[in-house]
Wavefront OBJ file of the C-alpha trace (Angstrom):
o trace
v 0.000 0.000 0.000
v 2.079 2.635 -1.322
v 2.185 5.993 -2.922
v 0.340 4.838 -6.169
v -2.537 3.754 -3.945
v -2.647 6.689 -2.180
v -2.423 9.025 -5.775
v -4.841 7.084 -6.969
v -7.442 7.625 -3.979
v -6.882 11.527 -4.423
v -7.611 11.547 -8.004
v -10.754 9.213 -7.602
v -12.118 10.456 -4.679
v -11.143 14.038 -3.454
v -10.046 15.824 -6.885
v -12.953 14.321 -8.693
v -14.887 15.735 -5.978
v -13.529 19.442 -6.176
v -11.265 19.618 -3.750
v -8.493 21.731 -5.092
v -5.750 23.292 -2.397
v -2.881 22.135 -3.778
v -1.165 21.596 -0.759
v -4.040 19.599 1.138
v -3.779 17.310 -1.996
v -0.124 16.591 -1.820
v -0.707 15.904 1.988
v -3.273 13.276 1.335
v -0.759 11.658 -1.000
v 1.788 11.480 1.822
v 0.263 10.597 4.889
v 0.146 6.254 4.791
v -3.464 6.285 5.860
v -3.415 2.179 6.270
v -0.956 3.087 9.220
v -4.184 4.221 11.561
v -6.447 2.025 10.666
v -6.798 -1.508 12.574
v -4.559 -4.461 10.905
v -7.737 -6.240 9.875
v -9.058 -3.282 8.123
v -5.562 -2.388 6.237
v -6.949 -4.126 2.895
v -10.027 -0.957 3.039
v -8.064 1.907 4.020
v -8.229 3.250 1.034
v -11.749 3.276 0.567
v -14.321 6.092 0.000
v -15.751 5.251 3.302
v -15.168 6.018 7.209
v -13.491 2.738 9.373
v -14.041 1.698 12.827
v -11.425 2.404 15.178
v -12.961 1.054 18.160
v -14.759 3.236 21.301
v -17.462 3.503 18.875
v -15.328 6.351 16.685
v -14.475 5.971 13.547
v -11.612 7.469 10.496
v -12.969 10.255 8.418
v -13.982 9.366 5.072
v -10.750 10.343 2.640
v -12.725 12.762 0.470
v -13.970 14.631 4.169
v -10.654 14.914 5.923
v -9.377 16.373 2.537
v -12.654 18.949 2.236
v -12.337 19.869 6.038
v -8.541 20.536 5.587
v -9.381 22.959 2.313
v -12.236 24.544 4.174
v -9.934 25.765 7.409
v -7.539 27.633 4.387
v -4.539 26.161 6.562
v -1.136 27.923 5.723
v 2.332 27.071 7.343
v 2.616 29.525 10.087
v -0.840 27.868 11.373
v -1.182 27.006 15.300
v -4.166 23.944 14.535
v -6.438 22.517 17.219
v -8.260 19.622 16.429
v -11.043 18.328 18.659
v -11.149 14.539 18.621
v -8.420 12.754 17.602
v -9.293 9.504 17.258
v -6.464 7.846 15.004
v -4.719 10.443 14.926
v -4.874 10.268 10.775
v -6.637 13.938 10.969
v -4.078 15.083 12.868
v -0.979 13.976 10.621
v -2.031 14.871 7.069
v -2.620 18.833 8.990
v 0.329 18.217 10.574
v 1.931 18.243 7.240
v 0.089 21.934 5.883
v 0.903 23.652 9.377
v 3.306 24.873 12.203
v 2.199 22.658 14.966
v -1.235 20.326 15.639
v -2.857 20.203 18.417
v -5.057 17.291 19.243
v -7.626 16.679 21.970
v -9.131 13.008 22.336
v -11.744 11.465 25.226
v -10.813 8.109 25.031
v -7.394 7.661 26.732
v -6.584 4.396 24.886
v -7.051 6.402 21.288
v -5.372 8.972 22.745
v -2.167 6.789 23.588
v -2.492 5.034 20.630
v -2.729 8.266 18.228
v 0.385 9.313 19.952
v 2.105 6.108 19.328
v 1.419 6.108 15.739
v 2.005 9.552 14.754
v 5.781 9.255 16.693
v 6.628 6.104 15.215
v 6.039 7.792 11.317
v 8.358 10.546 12.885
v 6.100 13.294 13.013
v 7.836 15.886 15.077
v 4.558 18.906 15.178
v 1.694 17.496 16.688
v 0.714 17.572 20.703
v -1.729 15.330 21.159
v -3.654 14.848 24.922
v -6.517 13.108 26.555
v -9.123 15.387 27.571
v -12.682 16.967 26.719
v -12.080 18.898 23.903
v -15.396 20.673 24.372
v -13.293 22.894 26.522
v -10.454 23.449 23.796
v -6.843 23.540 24.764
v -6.772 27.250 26.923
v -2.732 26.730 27.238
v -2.062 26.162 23.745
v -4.442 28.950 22.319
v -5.189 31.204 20.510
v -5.265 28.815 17.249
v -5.505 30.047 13.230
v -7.505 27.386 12.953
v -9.642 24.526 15.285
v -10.797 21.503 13.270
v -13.513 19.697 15.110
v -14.562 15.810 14.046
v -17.324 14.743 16.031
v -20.677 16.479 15.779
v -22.457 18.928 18.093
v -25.463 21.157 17.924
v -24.155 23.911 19.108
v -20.936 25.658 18.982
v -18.860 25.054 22.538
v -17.814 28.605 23.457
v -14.656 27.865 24.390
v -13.560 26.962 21.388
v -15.125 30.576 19.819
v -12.707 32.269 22.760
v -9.854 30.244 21.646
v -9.749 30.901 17.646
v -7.851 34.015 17.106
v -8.487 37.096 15.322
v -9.032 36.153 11.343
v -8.862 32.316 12.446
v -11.540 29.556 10.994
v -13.296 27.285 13.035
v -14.790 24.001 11.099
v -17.063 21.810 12.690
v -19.751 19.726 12.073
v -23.290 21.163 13.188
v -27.027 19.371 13.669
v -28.680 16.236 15.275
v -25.880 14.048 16.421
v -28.420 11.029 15.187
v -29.324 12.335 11.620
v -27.444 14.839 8.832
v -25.382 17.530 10.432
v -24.214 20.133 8.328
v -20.202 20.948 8.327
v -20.018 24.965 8.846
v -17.229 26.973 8.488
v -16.828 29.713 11.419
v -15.095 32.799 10.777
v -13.777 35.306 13.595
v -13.381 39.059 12.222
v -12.625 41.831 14.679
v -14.090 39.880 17.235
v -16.995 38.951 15.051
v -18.658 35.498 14.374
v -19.852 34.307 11.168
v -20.919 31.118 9.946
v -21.809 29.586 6.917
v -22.813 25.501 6.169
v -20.883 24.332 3.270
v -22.215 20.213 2.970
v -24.124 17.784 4.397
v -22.171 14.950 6.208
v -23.037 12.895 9.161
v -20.117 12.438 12.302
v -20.222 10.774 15.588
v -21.464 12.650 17.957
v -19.183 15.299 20.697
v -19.015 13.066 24.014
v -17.711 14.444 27.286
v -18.458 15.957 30.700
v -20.851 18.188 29.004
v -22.953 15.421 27.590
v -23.524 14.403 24.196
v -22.451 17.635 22.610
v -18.775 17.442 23.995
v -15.782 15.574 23.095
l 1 2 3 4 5 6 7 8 9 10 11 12 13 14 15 16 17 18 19 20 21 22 23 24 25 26 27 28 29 30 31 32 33 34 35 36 37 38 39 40 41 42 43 44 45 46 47 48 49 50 51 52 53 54 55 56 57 58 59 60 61 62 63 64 65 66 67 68 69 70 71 72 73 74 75 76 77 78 79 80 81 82 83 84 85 86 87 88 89 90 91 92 93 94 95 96 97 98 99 100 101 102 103 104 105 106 107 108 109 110 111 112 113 114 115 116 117 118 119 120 121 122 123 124 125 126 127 128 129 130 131 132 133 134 135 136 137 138 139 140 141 142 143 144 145 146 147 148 149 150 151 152 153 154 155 156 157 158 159 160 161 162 163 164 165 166 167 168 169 170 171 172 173 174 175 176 177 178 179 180 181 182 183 184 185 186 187 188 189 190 191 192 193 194 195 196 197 198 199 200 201 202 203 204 205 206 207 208 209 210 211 212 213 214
């Protein structure tokens, strides 16, 4: 499962789709996605679909990861959190578009084993912690940009305080159970605006503040 694999999943299933950022694409052509996924899953990892990763959380669907990546308008100077880590495959294709990642995840043992990975494929810019990401990372802050890749219905405040001036906050919004819509947040002089750019449907935000934490 090698780079041909991986070109060929961009061209099939992220270019065809629109996705354009030059950058973004060469990251998804990098990153050895079959390296997060479990061993028994390796054969799919690949595919134009989300995986199990056990804890009931899943890997993004290729195409999605690429799209959410393109929609934050990450540049190299970027400070990044991202708000459930899961495999930590999220975290290492931004990890290759910004400064330094930052990655919050609920479930110690994905947490651990996120960290794991991403060391052993020598990734040298990405933090990654056990925690409820509902309340951000306050230490690390602000950020250019927050990723978020579990679903909510409303946006956690924190993670409005945290996003600095100009930054761009994506995360998926709507019924944790049904649709959700992925909007992109914007922050100008202090100033919130959002707008929903596609349909897509995420496990829900778990946490100390219910359902709509991570």
């Amino acid at each position: 499962m090698g780079e041909m694999t991986r070109h060929r999943m961009v061209c099939e299933q992220i270019e065809s789709r629109g996705v354009s950022d030059a950058r973004v694409l060469a990251a998804m052509r990098r990153v050895p996605r079959h390296r997060f996924v479990p061993h028994e899953d390796r054969d799919d990892a690949y595919g134009d679909y989300p995986l199990p990763i056990g804890y009931s959380q899943t890997i993004s669907q290729p195409y999605i990861v690429a799209y959410m990546c393109e929609l934050a308008r990450l540049s190299e100077p970027d400070r990044v959190l991202e708000v459930g880590t899961g495999s930590g495959y999220n975290a290492a294709v931004i990890a290759q578009l910004v400064d330094h990642t930052y990655s919050v995840e609920i479930v110690p043992a994905l947490a651990l084993r996120a960290s794991e990975t991403v060391k052993a494929l020598g990734y040298d810019n990405i933090t990654i912690r056990s925690g409820d990401g509902y309340s951000g990372w306050k230490e690390a802050a602000p950020f250019d940009a927050i990723i978020v890749t579990a679903a909510t219905e409303s946006i956690p405040p924190p993670l409005i305080d945290q996003l600095a001036e100009g930054g761009r906050l994506v995360i998926p919004l709507g019924d944790t159970f049904m649709i959700q819509q992925l909007v992109l947040v914007e922050k100008r002089q202090g100033q919130i605006e959002a707008t929903a750019k596609l349909a897509v449907r995420f496990v829900p935000l778990t946490g100390a503040h219910g359902q709509h934490s991570q």
